[in-house]
TORKOL-4160 file (C-alpha; in steps of 0.2 Angstrom, whole numbers, padded with zeros to 4 digits, m for minus):
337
<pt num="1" X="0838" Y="0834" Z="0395"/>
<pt num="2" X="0846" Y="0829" Z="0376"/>
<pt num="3" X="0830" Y="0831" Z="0366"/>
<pt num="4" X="0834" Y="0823" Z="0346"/>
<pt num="5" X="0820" Y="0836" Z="0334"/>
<pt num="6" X="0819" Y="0823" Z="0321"/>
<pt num="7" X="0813" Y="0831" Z="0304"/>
<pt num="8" X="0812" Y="0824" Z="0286"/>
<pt num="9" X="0820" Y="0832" Z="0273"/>
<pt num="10" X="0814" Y="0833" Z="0254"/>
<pt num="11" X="0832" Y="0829" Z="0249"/>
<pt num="12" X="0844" Y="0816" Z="0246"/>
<pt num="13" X="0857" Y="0816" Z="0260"/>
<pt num="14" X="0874" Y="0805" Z="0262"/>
<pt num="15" X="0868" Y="0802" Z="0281"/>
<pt num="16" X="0856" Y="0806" Z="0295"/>
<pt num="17" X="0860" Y="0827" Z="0293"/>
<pt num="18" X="0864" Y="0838" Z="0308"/>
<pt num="19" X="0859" Y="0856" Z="0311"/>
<pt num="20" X="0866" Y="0865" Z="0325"/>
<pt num="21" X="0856" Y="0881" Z="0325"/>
<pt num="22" X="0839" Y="0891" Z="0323"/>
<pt num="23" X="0845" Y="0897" Z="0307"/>
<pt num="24" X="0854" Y="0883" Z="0299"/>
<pt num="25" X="0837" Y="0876" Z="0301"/>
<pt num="26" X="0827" Y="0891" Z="0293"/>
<pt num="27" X="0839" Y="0889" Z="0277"/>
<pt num="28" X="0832" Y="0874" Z="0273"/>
<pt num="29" X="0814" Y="0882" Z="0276"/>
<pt num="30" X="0811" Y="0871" Z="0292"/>
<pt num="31" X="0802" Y="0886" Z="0301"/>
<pt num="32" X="0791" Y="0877" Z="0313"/>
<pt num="33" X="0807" Y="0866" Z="0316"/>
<pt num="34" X="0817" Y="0882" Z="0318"/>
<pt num="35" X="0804" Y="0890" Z="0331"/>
<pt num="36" X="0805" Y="0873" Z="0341"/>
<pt num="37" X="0823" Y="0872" Z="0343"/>
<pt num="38" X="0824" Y="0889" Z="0350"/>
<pt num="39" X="0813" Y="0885" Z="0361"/>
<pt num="40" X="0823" Y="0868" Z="0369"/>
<pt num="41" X="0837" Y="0881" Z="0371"/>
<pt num="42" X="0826" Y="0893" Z="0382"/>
<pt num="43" X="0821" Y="0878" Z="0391"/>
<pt num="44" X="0837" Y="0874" Z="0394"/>
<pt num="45" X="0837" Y="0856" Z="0384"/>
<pt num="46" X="0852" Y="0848" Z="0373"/>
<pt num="47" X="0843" Y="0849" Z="0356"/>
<pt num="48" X="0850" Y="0838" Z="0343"/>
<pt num="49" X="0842" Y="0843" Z="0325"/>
<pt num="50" X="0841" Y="0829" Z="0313"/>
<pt num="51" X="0833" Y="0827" Z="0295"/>
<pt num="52" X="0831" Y="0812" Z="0286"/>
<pt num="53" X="0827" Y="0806" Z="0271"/>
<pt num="54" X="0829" Y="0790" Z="0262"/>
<pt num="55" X="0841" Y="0780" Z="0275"/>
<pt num="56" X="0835" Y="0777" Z="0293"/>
<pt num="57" X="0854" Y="0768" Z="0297"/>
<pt num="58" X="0863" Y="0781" Z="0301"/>
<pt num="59" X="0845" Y="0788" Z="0312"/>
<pt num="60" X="0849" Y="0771" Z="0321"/>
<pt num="61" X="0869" Y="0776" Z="0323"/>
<pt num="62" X="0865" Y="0793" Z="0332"/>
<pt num="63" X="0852" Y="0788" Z="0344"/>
<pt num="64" X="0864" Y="0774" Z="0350"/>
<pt num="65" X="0878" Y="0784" Z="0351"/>
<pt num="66" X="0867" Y="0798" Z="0361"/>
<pt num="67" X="0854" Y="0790" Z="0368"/>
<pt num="68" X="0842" Y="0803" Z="0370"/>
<pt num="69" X="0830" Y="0805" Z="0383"/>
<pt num="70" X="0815" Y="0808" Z="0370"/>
<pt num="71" X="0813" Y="0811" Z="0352"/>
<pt num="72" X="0802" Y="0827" Z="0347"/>
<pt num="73" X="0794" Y="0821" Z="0331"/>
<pt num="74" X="0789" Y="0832" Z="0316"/>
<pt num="75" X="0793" Y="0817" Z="0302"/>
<pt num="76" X="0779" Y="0816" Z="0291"/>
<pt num="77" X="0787" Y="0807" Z="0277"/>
<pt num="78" X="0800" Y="0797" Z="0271"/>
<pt num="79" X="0808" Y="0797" Z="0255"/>
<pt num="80" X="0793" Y="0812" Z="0252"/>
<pt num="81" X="0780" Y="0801" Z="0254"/>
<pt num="82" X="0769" Y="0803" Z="0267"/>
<pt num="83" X="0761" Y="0783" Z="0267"/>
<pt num="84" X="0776" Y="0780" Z="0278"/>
<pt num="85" X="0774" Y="0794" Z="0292"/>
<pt num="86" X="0768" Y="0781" Z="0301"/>
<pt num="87" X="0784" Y="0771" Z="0300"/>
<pt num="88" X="0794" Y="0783" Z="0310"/>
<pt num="89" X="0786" Y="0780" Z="0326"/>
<pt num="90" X="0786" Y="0763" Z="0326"/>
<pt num="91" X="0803" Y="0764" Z="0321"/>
<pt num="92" X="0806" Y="0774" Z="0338"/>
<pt num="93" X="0796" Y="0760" Z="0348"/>
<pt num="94" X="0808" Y="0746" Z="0342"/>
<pt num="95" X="0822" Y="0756" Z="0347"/>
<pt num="96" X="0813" Y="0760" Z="0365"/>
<pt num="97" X="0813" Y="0778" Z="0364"/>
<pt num="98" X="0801" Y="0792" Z="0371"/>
<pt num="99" X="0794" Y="0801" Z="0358"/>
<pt num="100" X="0779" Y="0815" Z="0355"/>
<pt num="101" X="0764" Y="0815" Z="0348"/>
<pt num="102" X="0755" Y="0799" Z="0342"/>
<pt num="103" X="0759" Y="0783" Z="0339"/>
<pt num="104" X="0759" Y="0771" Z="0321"/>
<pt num="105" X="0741" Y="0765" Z="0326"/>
<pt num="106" X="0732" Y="0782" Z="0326"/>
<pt num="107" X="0745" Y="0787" Z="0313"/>
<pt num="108" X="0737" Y="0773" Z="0302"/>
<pt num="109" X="0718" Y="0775" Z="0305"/>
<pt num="110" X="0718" Y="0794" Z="0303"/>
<pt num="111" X="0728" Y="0793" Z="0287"/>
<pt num="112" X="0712" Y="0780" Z="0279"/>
<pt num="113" X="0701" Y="0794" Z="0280"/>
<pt num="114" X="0685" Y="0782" Z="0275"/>
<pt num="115" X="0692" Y="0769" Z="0290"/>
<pt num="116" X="0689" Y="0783" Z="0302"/>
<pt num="117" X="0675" Y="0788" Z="0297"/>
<pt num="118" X="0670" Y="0773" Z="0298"/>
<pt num="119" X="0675" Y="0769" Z="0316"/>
<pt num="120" X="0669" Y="0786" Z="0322"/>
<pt num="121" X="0650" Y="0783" Z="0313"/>
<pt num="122" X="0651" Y="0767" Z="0324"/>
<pt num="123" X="0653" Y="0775" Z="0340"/>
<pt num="124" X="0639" Y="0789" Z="0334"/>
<pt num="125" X="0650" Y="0803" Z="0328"/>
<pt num="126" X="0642" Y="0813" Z="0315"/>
<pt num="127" X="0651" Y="0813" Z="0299"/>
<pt num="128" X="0645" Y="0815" Z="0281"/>
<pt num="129" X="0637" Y="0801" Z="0271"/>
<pt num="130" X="0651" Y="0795" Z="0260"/>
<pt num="131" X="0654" Y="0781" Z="0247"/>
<pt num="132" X="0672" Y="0775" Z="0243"/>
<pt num="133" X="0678" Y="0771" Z="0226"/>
<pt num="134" X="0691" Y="0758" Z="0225"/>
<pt num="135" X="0706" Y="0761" Z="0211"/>
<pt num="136" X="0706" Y="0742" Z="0207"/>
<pt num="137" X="0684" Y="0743" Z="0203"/>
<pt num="138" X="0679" Y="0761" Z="0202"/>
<pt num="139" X="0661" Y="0765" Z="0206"/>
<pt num="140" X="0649" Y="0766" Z="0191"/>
<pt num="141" X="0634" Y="0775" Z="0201"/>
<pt num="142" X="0630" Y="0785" Z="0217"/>
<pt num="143" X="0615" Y="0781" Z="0222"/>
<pt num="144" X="0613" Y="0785" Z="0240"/>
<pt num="145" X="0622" Y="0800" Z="0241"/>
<pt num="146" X="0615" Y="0818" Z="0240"/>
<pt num="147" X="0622" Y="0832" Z="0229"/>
<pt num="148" X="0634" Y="0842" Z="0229"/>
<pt num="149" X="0648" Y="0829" Z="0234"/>
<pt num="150" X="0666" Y="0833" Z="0239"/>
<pt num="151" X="0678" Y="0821" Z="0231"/>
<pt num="152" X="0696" Y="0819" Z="0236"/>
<pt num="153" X="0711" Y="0802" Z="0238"/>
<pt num="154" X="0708" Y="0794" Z="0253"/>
<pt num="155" X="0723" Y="0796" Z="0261"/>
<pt num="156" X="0730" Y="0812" Z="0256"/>
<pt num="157" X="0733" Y="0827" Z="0268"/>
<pt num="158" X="0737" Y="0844" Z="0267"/>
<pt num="159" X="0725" Y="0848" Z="0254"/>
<pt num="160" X="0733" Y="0838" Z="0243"/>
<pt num="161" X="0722" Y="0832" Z="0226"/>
<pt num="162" X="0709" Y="0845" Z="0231"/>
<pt num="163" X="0703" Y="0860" Z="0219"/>
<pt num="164" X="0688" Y="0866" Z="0215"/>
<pt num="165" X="0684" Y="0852" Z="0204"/>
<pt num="166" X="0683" Y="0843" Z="0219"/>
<pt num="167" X="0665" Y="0850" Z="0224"/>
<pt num="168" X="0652" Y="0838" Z="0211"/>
<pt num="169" X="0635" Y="0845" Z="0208"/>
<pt num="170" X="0633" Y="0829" Z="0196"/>
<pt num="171" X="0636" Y="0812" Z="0199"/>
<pt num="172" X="0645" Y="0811" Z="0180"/>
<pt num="173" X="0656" Y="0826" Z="0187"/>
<pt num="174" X="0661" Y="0816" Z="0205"/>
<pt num="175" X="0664" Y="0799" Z="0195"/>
<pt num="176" X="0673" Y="0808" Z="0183"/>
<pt num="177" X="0684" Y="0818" Z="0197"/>
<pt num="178" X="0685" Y="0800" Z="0205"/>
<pt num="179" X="0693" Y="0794" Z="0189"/>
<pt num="180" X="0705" Y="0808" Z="0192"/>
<pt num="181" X="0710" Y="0805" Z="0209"/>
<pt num="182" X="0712" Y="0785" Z="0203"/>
<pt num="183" X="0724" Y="0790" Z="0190"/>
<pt num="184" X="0734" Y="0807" Z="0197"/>
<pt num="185" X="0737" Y="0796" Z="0214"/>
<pt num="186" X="0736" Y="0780" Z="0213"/>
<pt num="187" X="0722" Y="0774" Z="0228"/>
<pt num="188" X="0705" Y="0775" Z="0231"/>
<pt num="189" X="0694" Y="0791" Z="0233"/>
<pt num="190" X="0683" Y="0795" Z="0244"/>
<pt num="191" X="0665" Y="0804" Z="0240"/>
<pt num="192" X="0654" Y="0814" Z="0253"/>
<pt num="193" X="0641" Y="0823" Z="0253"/>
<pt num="194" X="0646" Y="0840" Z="0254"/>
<pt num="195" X="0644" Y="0850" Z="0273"/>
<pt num="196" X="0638" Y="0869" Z="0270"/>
<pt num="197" X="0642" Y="0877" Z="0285"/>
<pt num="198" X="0658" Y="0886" Z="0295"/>
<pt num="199" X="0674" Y="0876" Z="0297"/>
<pt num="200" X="0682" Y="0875" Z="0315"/>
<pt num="201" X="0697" Y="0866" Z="0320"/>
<pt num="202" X="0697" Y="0861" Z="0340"/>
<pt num="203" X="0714" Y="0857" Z="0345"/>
<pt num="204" X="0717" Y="0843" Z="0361"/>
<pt num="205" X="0733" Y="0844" Z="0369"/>
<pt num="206" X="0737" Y="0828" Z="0383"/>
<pt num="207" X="0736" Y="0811" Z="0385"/>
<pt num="208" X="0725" Y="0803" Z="0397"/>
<pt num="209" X="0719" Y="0820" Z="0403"/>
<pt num="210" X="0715" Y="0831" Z="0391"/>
<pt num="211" X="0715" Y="0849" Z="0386"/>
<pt num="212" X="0704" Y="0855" Z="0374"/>
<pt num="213" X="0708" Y="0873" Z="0364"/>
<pt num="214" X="0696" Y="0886" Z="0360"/>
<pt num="215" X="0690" Y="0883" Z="0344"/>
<pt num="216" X="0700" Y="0892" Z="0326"/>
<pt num="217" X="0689" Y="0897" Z="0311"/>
<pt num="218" X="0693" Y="0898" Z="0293"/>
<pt num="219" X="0685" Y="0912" Z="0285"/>
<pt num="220" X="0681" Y="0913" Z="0268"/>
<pt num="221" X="0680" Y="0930" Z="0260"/>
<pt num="222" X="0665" Y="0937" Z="0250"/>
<pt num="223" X="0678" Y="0945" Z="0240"/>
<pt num="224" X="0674" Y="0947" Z="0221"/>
<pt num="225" X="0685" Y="0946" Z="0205"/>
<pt num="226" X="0686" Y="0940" Z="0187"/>
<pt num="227" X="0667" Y="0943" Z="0186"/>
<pt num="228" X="0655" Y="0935" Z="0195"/>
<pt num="229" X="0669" Y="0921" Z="0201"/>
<pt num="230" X="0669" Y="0918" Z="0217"/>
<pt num="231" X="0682" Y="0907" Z="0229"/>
<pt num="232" X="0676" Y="0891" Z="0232"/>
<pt num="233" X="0671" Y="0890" Z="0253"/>
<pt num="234" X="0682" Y="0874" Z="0256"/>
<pt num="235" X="0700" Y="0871" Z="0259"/>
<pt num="236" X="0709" Y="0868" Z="0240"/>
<pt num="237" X="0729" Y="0866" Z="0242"/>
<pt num="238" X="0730" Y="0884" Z="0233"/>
<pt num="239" X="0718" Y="0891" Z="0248"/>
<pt num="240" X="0729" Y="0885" Z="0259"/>
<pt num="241" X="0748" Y="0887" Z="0252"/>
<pt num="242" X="0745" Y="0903" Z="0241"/>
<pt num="243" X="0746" Y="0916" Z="0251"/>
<pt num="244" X="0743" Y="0928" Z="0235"/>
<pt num="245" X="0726" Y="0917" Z="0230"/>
<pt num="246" X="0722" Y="0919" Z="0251"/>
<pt num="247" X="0724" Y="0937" Z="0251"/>
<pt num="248" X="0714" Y="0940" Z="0234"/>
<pt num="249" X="0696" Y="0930" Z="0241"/>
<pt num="250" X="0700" Y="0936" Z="0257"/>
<pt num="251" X="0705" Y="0917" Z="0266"/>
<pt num="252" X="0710" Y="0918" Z="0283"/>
<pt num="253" X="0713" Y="0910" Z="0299"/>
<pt num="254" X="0707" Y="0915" Z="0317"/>
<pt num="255" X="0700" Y="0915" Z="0331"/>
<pt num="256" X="0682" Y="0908" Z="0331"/>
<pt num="257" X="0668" Y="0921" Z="0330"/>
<pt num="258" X="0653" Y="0918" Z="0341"/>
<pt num="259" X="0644" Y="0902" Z="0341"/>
<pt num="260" X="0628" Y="0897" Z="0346"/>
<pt num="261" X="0624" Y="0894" Z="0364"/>
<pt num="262" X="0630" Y="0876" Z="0366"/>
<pt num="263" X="0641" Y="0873" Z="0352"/>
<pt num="264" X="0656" Y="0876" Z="0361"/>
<pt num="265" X="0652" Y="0864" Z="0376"/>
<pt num="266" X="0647" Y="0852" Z="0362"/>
<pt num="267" X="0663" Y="0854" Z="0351"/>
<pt num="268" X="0674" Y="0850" Z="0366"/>
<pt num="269" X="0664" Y="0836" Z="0369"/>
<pt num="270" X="0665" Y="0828" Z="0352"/>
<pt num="271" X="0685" Y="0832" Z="0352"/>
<pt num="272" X="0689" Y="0821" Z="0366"/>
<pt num="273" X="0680" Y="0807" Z="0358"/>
<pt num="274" X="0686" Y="0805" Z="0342"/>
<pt num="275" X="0703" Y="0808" Z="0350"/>
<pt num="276" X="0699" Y="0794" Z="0360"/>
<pt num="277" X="0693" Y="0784" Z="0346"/>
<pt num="278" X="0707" Y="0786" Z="0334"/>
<pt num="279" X="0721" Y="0783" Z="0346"/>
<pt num="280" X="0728" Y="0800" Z="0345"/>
<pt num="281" X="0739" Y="0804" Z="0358"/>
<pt num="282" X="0749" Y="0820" Z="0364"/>
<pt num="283" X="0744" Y="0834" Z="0355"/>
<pt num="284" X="0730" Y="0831" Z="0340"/>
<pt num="285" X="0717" Y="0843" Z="0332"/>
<pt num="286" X="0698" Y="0839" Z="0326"/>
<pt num="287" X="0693" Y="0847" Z="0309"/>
<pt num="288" X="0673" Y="0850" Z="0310"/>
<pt num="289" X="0658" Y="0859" Z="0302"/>
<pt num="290" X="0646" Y="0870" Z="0307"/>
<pt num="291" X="0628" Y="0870" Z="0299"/>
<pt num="292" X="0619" Y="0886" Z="0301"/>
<pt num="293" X="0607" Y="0873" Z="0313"/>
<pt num="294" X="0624" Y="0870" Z="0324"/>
<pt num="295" X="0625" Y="0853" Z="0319"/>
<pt num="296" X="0642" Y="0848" Z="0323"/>
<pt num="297" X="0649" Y="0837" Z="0307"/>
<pt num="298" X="0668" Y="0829" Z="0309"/>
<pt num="299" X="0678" Y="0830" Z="0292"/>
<pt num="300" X="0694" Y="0820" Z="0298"/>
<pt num="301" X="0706" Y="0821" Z="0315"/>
<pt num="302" X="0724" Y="0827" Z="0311"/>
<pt num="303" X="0736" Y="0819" Z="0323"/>
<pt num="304" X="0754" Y="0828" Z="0326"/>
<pt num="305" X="0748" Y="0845" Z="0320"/>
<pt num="306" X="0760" Y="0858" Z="0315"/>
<pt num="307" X="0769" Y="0864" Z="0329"/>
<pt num="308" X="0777" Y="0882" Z="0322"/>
<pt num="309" X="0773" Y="0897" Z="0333"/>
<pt num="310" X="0762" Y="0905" Z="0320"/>
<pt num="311" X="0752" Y="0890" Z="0317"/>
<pt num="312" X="0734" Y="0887" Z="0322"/>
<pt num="313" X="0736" Y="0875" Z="0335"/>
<pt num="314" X="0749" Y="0887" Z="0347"/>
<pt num="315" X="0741" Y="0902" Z="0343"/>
<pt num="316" X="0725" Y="0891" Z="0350"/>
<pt num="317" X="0736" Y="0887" Z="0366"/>
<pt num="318" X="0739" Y="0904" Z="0369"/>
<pt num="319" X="0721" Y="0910" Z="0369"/>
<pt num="320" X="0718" Y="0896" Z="0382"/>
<pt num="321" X="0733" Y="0903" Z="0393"/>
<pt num="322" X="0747" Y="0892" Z="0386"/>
<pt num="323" X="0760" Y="0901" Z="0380"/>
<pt num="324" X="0773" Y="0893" Z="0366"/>
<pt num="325" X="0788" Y="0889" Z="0379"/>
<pt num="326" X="0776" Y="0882" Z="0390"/>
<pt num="327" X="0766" Y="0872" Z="0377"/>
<pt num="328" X="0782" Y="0865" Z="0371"/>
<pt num="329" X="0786" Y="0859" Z="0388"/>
<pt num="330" X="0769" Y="0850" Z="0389"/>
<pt num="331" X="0771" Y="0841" Z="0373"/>
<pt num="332" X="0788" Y="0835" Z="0380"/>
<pt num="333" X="0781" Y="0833" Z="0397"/>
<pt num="334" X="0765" Y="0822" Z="0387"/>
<pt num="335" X="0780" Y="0811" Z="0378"/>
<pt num="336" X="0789" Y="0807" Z="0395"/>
<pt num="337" X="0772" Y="0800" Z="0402"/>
C-alpha cells in the first residue's frame, strides 16, 4: 500500500521535501516521524515522507503524480503556525484522499478551548467554571469564579503561554496575566477555576467502535530546591519540554497508580463521550482531573496525539495489548474505513 507520512517543517523549503529514510528523517529531529516510517517498512508499505512548509502546490503535484492510498497525517501547522492545522485535512478532503486521525471539524472545536467546553458542559460533562476574556474588550472583573484560577490563550497547545504565573490566587493577578496572554499572543484567554487533584490522560483509539487505553499519570515530584520553592503541580511548557527542569522536581510520566473503585469504569465512560461530542475521529486522547473525592473534571480533548514510540498514547497501547506495529496498522486501518 503507498502510504504519503505528511509532516510540517519549521523551515522554508523550495518545494514539498522528500525524505527517503528513518534517519534522513531524525536529522531533521522528526523522531515520532522517524519511528513511523520504520514501522510502514516493517509492514511492508510504500512510504513516501513529505514535509511541508509554506507552499501546499507542490503537496498537490505529488499526490497527483502518486496517488496514494492514504495520507498518514502528523501536520500540525503550517508556515509554524498551528491555527491552520486544521487546513490540512480539509485540504486532503478536496483532493479525495484517505487520511488518519480527525478531520478540520473536531480539528476546529478542540482548538477553541472555551467552545468546547462549552459544548461538553451542554451535554453534562464536567468541566471547570471558566470566564473568557476577549483581546478586543478584556474583562474588568471576575465575579463568579473561585480562586485560585488558571489562566492561559485560548487556543494554544502544547503548553504554550503557560508558567507558573498562570495559576492566580487574585483576581488583579489573573486580569493582569490576561492582559499578558492578550498582548504575548494575540486572542482571547481563557480563565478557570483552578482543579486540585491528579492529572490523567485516557487515550481512545477507533472510529465508530472504540477502544479506550488504560489511563497515564503525570506525576509531580515533592522534590525541594532553592528553598522552600516548590514545582508548580500543573503542566508549564518548561515541565513539559525541559527535561533538566523535569528531572530536578521530579516530573514524570506513567502508568496510572491506583484509582479509586469506579473511576476507571467512569474515565472510560466519559472518554467515549467527549470523543463523540467533539467529532474526534481515529485516534484522540482525553486530558482529565482527579479530585481527592474522585470527581472526574475534563481539561481539554487533544485530537491526533503524538504518535512516537515513546509517547504516552503507544506506551498506553501497549499496556492494553497493542503493540506499536500493530497500533500503527490500526490507525491505518481507522483511515481506510
Amino acid at each position: 500500500m503507498k502510504v504519503l507520512l505528511l509532516f510540517d517543517l519549521f523551515r522554508k523549503t523550495s518545494s514539498a521535501e522528500s525524505f527517503a529514510s528513518a534517519e534522513a528523517l531524525r536529522a531533521e529531529e522528526k523522531k515520532t516521524e522517524a519511528d513511523l516510517y520504520e514501522v510502514l517498512v516493517r509492514l511492508g508499505h510504500e512510504p513516501d515522507a513529505v514535509g511541508v512548509y509554506d507552499d501546499v502546490r507542490p503537496l498537490f503535484d505529488r499526490i497527483e503524480a502518486s496517488r496514494p492510498d492514504v495520507v498518514l497525517n502528523t501536520c500540525e501547522s503550517f508556515l509554524s503556525d498551528r491555527a491552520h492545522e486544521p487546513n490540512i485535512p480539509a485540504l486532503l478532503e478536496l483532493l479525495r484522499v484517505k487520511y488518519t486521525g480527525s478531520g478540520p471539524d473536531a480539528l476546529i472545536l478542540c482548538k477553541d478551548k472555551a467552545l468546547a467546553k462549552k459544548l461538553l458542559t451542554f451535554h453534562s460533562v464536567k468541566v471547570a467554571d471558566f470566564l473568557v476574556s476577549p483581546r478586543e474588550r478584556p474583562l474588568r472583573g471576575l465575579h463568579k469564579l473561585v480562586f485560585p484560577v488558571f489562566v492561559k490563550p485560548v487556543n494554544e497547545e502544547s503548553s504554550d503561554g503557560i508558567s507558573k504565573a498562570s495559576l492566580a490566587k487574585t483576581e488583579a493577578e489573573a486580569l493582569e496575566r490576561a492582559r499578558f496572554v492578550h498582548e504575548q499572543f494575540g486572542c482571547d484567554a481563557l480563565i478557570e477555576e483552578y482543579v486540585d487533584g491528579r492529572e490523567l490522560t485516557v487515550g481512545v483509539l477507533g472510529n465508530a467502535r472504540l477502544t479506550i487505553l488504560p489511563p497515564q499519570e503525570l506525576f509531580f515530584g515533592d522534590g525541594q530546591s532553592d528553598g522552600d520553592q516548590r514545582a508548580p503541580r500543573f503542566l508549564t511548557a518548561k515541565a513539559k519540554w525541559d527535561d533538566k527542569y523535569r528531572a530536578k522536581w521530579g516530573i514524570r510520566n506513567g502508568p496510572a497508580a491506583p484509582l479509586p473503585a469506579g473511576v476507571e469504569t467512569h474515565l472510560a465512560k466519559i472518554a467515549r463521550r467527549v470523543y463523540r461530542i467533539l467529532h474526534i475521529r481515529g485516534l484522540g486522547r482525553i486530558d482529565v482531573r482527579v479530585t481527592a473525592n474522585g470527581e472526574i473534571v475534563v481539561m481539554e480533548a487533544n485530537p491526533n496525539p503524538s504518535l512516537g514510540r515513546a509517547d504516552d498514547f503507544a506506551l498506553a497501547a501497549a499496556r492494553s495489548g497493542i503493540e506499536y506495529d500493530e497500533l500503527v496498522k490500526q490507525v491505518l486501518a481507522n483511515a481506510l474505513k
